[in-house]
N, C-alpha and C positions, 0 to 999 in steps of 0.2 A: 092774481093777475088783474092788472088795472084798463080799465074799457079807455081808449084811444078813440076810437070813430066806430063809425057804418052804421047800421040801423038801427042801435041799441041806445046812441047817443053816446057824448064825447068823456059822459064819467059815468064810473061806476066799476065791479067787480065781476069777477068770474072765477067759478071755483068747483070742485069737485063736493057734490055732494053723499055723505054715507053710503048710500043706495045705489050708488054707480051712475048718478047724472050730473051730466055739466050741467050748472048752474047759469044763468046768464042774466045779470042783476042791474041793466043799465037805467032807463026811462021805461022801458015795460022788463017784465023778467020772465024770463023761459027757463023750461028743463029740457035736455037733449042728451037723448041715447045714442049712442056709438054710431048707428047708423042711417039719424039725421044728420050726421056732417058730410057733405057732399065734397068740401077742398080744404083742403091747411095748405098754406102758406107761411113758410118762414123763411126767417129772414134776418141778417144783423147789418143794423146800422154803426157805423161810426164817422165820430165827426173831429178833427185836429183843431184844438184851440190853443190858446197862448193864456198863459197863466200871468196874472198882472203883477198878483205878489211874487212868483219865482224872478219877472223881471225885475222890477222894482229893487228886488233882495239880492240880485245880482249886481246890477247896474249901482247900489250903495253900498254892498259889501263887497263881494268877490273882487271885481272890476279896480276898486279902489288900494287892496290889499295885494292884486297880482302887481300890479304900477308901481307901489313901491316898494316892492321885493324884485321885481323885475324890469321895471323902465317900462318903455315902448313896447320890450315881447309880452310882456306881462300884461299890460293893459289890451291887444291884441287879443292874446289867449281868452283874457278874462269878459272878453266882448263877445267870442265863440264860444264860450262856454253857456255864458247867460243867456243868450238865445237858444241853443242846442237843448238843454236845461229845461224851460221856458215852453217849452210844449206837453202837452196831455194830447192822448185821446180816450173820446168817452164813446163808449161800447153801449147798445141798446138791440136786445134780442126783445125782435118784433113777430106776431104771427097775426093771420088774416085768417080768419075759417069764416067759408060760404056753409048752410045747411039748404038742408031740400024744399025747406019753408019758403026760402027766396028769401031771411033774415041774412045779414053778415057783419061782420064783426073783426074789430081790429083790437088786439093786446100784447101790452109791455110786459111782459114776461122776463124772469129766471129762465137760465139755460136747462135749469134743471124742470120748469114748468113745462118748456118745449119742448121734454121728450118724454114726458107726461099725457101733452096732448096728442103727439103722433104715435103714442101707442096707444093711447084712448080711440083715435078712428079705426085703426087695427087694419 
């Protein structure tokens, strides 16, 4: 789990160690048992972007090849298509845990990390 922000500083890791403690490895480094976490927070971000090369790759291939196979529908089609096409989104499972220390901390997590940590505060 990669350190994002709060009191740990904006890099670094967090992890489970052997012994049953979170780990907390940023600009100082803590150990925390179960029930020094006072809040988890999660949470998923996502963000819609445009992909340069699917347009580009449209707008020189697709687009060119509907037109002349198709005239004017073709070149239409092939204009909705490339943009339709042409989008992503990118998924980011984020969690914030406060502890009773008054430390907090913010981490880019696996989905599968997040249900790690919410059953680590139990």
């Amino acid at each position: 789990m990669k350190i994002i922000g709060g009191t740990f500083g904006t890099s670094g890791s967090a992890y489970f160690s052997s012994d049953g403690y979170l780990v907390v490895d940023g600009a100082k480094m803590e150990n925390y048992q179960p029930g020094d976490l006072s809040l988890i927070d999660a949470r998923v971000d996502s963000e819609k972007r445009w992909s340069v090369l699917s347009l580009l790759g449209g707008l020189l291939l697709i687009t060119p090849l509907l037109t002349l196979f198709f005239n004017l529908v073709g070149f239409i089609v092939g204009l909705v298509l490339t943009f339709v096409f042409s989008k992503y989104t990118s998924k980011v499972d984020l969690v914030d845990i406060a502890f009773k220390d008054g430390n907090k901390v913010s981490l880019d997590c696996t989905p599968r990390q997040v249900k790690k940590l919410v059953a680590f505060k139990g």
